[in-house]
N, C-alpha and C positions, 0 to 999 in steps of 0.2 A: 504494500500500500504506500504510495506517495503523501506527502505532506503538503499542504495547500500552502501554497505561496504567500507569503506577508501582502505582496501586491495585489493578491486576488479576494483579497479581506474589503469589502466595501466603509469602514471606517478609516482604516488606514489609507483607502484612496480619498476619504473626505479631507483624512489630515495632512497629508502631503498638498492637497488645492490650497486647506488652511493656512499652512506655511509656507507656498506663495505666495498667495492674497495678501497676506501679513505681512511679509517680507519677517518671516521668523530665521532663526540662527539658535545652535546651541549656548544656554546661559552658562549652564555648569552641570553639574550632577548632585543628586540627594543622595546622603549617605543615609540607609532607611535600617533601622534595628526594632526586634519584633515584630517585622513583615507590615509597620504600620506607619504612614506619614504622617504628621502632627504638624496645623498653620497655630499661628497663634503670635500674640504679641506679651512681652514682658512676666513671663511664666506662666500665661493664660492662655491652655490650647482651647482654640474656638475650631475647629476642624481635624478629625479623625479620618483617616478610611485606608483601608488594607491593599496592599500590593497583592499582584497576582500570585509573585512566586516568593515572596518570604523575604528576608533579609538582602542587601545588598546595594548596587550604585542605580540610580535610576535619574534619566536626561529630563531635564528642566529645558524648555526652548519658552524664547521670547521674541514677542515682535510688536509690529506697531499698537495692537491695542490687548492682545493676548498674551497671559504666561501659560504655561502648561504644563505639568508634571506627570509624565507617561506614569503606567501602574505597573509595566506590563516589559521588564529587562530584556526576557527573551523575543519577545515580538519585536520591540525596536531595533536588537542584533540582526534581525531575519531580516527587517525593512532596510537594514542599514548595505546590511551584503547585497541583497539584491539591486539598491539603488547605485551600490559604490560611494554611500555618501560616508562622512567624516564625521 
C-alpha cells in the first residue's frame, strides 16, 4: 500500500495558496513538551491544544496578516520533501 502524498491532502493545498497569498516564510520552531502547545501571556496560558504526534520541534510560519503553528511535524516533513522547500 502507498502512502498518500502530503500534496494530495486538500488542507495542505489550502495552506501552501495561504502562504502565498500571505506572502508567509518560516518564523522559527516551537519547542513543544507533553505533546501540548501553550499561548499565553505572563504565566497565564489562555490556549491549550495537542500536537499530532507528541513531543518535539514544530514550524511556526508568519506573514502578512497570519501566524501559524503546524500540529502536525510529520506532515510538514512530507510537504516539505515533496515541495523541496526549506
Amino acid at each position: 500500500m502507498t502512502d498518500k502524498l502530503a500534496l494530495d491532502d486538500t488542507a495542505n493545498q489550502r495552506f501552501l495558496e495561504l502562504m502565498d497569498a500571505d506572502g508567509m516564510g518560516i518564523l522559527g520552531h516551537v519547542a513543544v513538551d507533553a505533546g501540548q502547545i501553550e499561548l499565553g501571556a505572563c504565566g497565564s496560558v489562555q490556549i491549550t491544544t495537542d500536537t499530532v504526534g507528541g513531543d518535539g520541534l514544530f514550524p511556526v510560519w508568519r506573514g502578512k496578516k497570519y501566524l501559524v503553528i503546524e500540529l502536525d511535524a510529520l506532515n510538514h516533513s512530507k510537504l516539505l520533501s515533496e515541495t523541496n522547500n526549506t
